[in-house]
Residue, then its C-alpha position, 0 to 999 in steps of 0.5 A: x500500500x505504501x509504495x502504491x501510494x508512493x508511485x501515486x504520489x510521484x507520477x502525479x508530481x510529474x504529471x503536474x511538472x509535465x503539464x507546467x512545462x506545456x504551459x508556463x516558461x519555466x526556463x531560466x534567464x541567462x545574462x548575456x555576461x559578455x567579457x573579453x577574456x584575451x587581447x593580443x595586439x602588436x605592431x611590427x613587421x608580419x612574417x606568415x606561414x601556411x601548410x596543410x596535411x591530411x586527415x587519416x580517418x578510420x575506415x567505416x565512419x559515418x558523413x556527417x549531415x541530412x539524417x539523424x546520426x548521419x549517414x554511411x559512405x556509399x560512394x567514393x572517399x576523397x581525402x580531407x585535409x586540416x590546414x593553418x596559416x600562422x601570422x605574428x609580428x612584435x611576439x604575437x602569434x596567431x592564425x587561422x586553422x581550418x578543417x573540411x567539416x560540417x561543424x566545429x564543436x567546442x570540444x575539438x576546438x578545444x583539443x586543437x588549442x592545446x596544440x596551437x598554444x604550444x606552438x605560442x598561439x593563445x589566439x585564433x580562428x578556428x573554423x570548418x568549411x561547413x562540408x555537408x559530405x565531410x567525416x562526422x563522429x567528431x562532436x562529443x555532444x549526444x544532440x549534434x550526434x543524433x542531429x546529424x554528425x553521427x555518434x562520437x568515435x575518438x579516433x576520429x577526433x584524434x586523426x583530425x587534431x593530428x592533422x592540425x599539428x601536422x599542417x601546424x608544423x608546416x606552416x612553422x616551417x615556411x615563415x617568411x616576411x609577408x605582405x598582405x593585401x585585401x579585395x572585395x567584390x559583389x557577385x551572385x553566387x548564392x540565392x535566399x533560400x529562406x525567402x526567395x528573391x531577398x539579399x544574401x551576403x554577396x561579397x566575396x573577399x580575398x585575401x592574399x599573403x605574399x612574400x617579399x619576392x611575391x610568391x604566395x603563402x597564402x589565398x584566404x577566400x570568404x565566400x557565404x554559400x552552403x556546401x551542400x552540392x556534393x553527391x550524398x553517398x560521397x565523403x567530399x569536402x565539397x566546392x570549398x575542398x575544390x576551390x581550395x585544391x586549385x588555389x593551391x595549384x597557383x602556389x601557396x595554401x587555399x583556405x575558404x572561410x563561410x561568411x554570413x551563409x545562414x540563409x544562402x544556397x548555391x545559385x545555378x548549376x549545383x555540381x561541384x566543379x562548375x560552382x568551384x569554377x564561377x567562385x575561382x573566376x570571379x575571385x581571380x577579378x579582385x583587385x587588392x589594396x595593401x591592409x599592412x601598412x602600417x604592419x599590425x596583427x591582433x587577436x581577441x576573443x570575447x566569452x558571452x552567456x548563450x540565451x536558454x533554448x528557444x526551439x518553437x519554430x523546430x516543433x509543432x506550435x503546442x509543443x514549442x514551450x514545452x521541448x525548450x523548457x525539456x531541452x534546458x539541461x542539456x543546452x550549452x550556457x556559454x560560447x565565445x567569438x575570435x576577431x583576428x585582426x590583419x591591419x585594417x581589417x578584422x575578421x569576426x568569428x561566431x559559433x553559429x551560421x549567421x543570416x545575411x541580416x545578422x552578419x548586416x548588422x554586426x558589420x554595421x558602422x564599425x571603425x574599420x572593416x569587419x567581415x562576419x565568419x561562421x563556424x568558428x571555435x562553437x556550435x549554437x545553430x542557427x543565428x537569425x532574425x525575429x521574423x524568421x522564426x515568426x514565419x518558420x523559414x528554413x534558418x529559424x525553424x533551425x535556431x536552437x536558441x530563437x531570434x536571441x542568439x542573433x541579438x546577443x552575437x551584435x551586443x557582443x559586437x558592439x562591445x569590441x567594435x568602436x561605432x564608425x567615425x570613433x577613435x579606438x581605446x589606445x589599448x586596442x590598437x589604432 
């Protein structure tokens, strides 16, 4: 009788708890709590280095994206690569890494750090190429497992910081004084596919590191387009692994960097070759400006509280409340962003996919260019604007913290960022 009693007593506290959590927010608030937890900035001439190396993965593992626990290889296995560029000048170190993959959780970036610190880098940008046929089983978190990386195989996460060292050491070996310039233009690689007919982040910016004697180092593409065109059975590391692959056949290293691709598909033909082609032609038409005189590199990064869940555009309206009041336990409560400063222009790094809206308004009136790079450090989903988790488009309905996460990603911004036309803190560097 009394455990009778007992197993009454406590299905009807969950039944109660149950019907709470249908009905009332429940979720706690979290502060955005921002704070700039390093700043490296020095003045000086630059030296760069740049190298890459492969990716030995084991054999069987799933390819990250489209299903839940991703999905087998079932076609051919084209060889993935990590690669670095490493900068400095006056002591300071930094540099971007990059891996052919659909994401970059925290825990990885967090393996590859460890790396590049002792290397002397406290600082950089550590992105992925947001391949939708790369590896997967690389993220130790069970909710992007049963999403779509796959369940989490150590050997896999081991191959992958592996070749960060080695693309790592690389790129220590070919340090050399360098010169760097920037070009920037418009073209219509990618359409809305949210909204069809609206802006998408249209500018394609190159980068170019250049020794004194004008060899290259270095060709840093950003480009906002989902690399989703490559045949699904295949482990690719889609355009951006064969844009990087032919601007490596011109000298030096290829790296693509995702800009504010939230909300942008390939426009036209979606075959790999033919998109790498329109994306290498229209980057070979960009005129660049030197963005070293006077020489100078900085690295911050800014830690900042993550909002609680917001998933209602993921689920059927009645059930909104209640999966993003059930989901707050196991929800990330922080995450951070890396702006790597090359002389005048500073590349923002957040850990989501950013709409062309969002990345709009984080580049807004700063007192220098600033171009948005997505899947950098983090994974928090999507970052987006009110309406399109109103209207449950394709990037709202993939918001894990709703409309909040983009609001949070322009405070934190703001925070670094003097308005345009504003003279920079001297301890921020001119």
């Amino acid at each position: 009788m009394i455990v009778r009693s007992a197993f009454r007593l406590a299905f009807g506290a969950f039944a109660v708890a149950l019907v709470a959590a249908a009905f009332f927010d429940l979720r706690p608030w979290r502060p955005l709590d921002a704070r700039v937890r390093m700043h490296l900035w020095a003045e000086g001439a630059i030296r760069a280095g740049a190298g890459k190396a492969p990716v030995d993965l084991p054999p069987g593992i799933p390819l990250a994206g489209y299903r839940p626990f991703g999905r087998p290889a079932s076609g051919p296995v084209e060889t993935t690569f990590a690669r670095t560029l490493i900068l400095e000048a006056g002591g300071v170190r930094t540099g971007i890494v990059l891996l052919e993959l659909m994401t970059l959780p925290a825990s990885l970036a967090e393996r590859i750090g460890r790396r590049l610190r002792d290397e002397g880098i406290e600082c950089a940008l550590v992105a992925a190429t947001h391949s939708h046929s790369g590896p997967g089983a690389y993220d130790r978190a069970f909710l992007p497992q049963a999403v779509a990386i796959g369940r989490f195989d150590p050997e896999v996460e081991t191959a992958l910081v592996e070749a960060v060292h080695a693309s790592l050491v690389a790129a220590r070996g070919d340090l050399a004084g360098a010169q760097i310039q920037v070009g920037e233009r418009r073209v219509r690689l990618a359409e809305n596919r949210d909204r069809e007919g609206r802006p998408v982040d249209d500018r394609l910016t190159r980068i170019e590191l250049r020794r004194a004697d004008g060899s290259p180092i270095a060709t840093v593409l950003r480009v906002s387009a989902h690399p989703t065109i490559a045949p699904r059975g295949e482990l690719s590391g889609d355009w951006p692994g064969a844009v990087m692959r032919a601007l490596e056949e011109e000298g030096g290293i290829g790296f693509v960097l995702q800009g504010a691709a939230g909300d942008a598909t390939v426009a036209g033909e979606r075959e790999i070759a033919s998109f790498a082609a329109r994306v290498l032609a229209a980057a070979a038409e960009i005129e660049g400006i030197r963005i070293d005189q006077p020489p100078a590199l900085g690295c911050r990064i800014a830690e900042f509280g993550l909002p609680p869940p917001e998933v209602s555009a993921m689920v059927p309206g009645p059930l909104g409340r209640l999966a993003s009041n059930l989901l707050v336990p196991f929800a990330p409560r922080s995450s951070q962003v890396v702006e790597l400063r090359m002389g005048s222009l500073s590349l923002f790094g957040v850990p989501a996919e950013p709409t062309a809206a969002v990345g709009e308004r984080i580049e807004a009136e700063r007192d220098r260019m600033v171009r948005t790079v997505g899947l950098v450090g983090d994974y928090a989903g999507y970052a987006v604007e009110p309406a399109d988790v109103q209207d449950r488009v394709f990037s709202g309905r993939n918001a894990w913290f709703g409309a909040e996460l983009g609001d949070r990603l322009v405070r934190v911004a703001d925070l670094l960022f003097e308005p345009a036309g504003a003279r920079a803190p001297a301890a921020a560097g001119p």
